[in-house]
N, C-alpha and C positions, 0 to 999 in steps of 0.2 A: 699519771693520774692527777686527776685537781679536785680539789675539794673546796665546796662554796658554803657560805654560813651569812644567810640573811639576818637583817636587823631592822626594826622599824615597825613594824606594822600595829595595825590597831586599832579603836572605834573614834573614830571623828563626825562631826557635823558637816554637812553641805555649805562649801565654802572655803571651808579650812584646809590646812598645808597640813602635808606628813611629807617625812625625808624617809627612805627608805637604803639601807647599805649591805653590802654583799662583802668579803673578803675573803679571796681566796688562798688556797695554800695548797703544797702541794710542788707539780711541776709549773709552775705559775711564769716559766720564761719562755714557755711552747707559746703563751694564750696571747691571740690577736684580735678578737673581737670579746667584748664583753657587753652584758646588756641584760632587761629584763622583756619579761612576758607575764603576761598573768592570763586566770582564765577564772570567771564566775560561774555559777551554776549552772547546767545543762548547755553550755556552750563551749564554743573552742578555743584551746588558748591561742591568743593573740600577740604580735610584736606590740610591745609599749615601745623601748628605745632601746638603740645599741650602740657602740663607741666602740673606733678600732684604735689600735697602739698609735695611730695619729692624730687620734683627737677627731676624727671627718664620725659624725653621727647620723642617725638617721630616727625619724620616729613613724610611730604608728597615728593614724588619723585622728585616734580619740587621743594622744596625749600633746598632738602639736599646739601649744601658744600655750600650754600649762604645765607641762613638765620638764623636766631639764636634767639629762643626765651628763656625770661629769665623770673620770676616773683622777684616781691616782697609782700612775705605774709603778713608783717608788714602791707605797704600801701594797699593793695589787688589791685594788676595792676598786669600786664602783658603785654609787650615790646615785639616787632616781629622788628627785624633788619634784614634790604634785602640790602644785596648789589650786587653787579654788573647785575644791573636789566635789564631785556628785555623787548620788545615790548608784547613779550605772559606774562608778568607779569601784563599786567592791567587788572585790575577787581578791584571789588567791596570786601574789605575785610571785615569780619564779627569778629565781639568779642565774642567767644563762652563759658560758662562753663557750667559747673554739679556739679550740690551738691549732697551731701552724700546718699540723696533720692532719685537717678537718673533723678532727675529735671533738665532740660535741659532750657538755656536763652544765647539769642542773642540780641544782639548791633543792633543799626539801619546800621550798616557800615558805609565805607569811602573810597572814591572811589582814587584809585590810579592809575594814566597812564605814561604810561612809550615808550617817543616817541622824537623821533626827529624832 
């Protein structure tokens, strides 16, 4: 079992950075990909970005040339940095990983709105 506890969220302006952080606990030496997803209202959630235990990422369309996720294995967290954020940026982000057994665990999220 893994358990994930997001950090970060919250009301920002068009424009602006938020760091978003996940740390999990638990059996935290199964887990080989880690990453977020969010999803806003009446739609599906979506891949933001993911990072495996090699560091090789991947993102989602809407967050390529503005967000950046990074980990740290040591601590076992995972860090999603958005900057110059939009109004279609809010939504509910999710802390997502997979361990080695394609065991899949989500975060309760944390919702982030991005408004004038």
């Amino acid at each position: 079992q893994v358990q994930l506890v997001e950090s970060g969220g919250g009301l920002v302006q068009p424009g602006e950075s938020l760091r978003l952080s996940c740390a999990a606990s638990g059996s935290t030496l199964s887990i080989t990909v880690m990453g977020w997803y969010r999803q806003a209202p009446g739609k599906q959630r979506e891949l933001v970005a993911t990072v495996d235990s090699g560091g090789n990422t991947n993102y989602g369309d809407s967050a390529k040339g503005r967000f950046t996720i990074s980990r740290d294995n040591a601590k076992n967290t995972v860090s999603l940095q958005m900057n110059s954020l939009k109004p279609e940026d809010t939504a509910v982000y999710y802390c997502h990983v997979m361990t080695q057994f394609f065991y899949t665990y989500w975060g309760p999220g944390t919702q982030v709105i991005v408004s004038s």
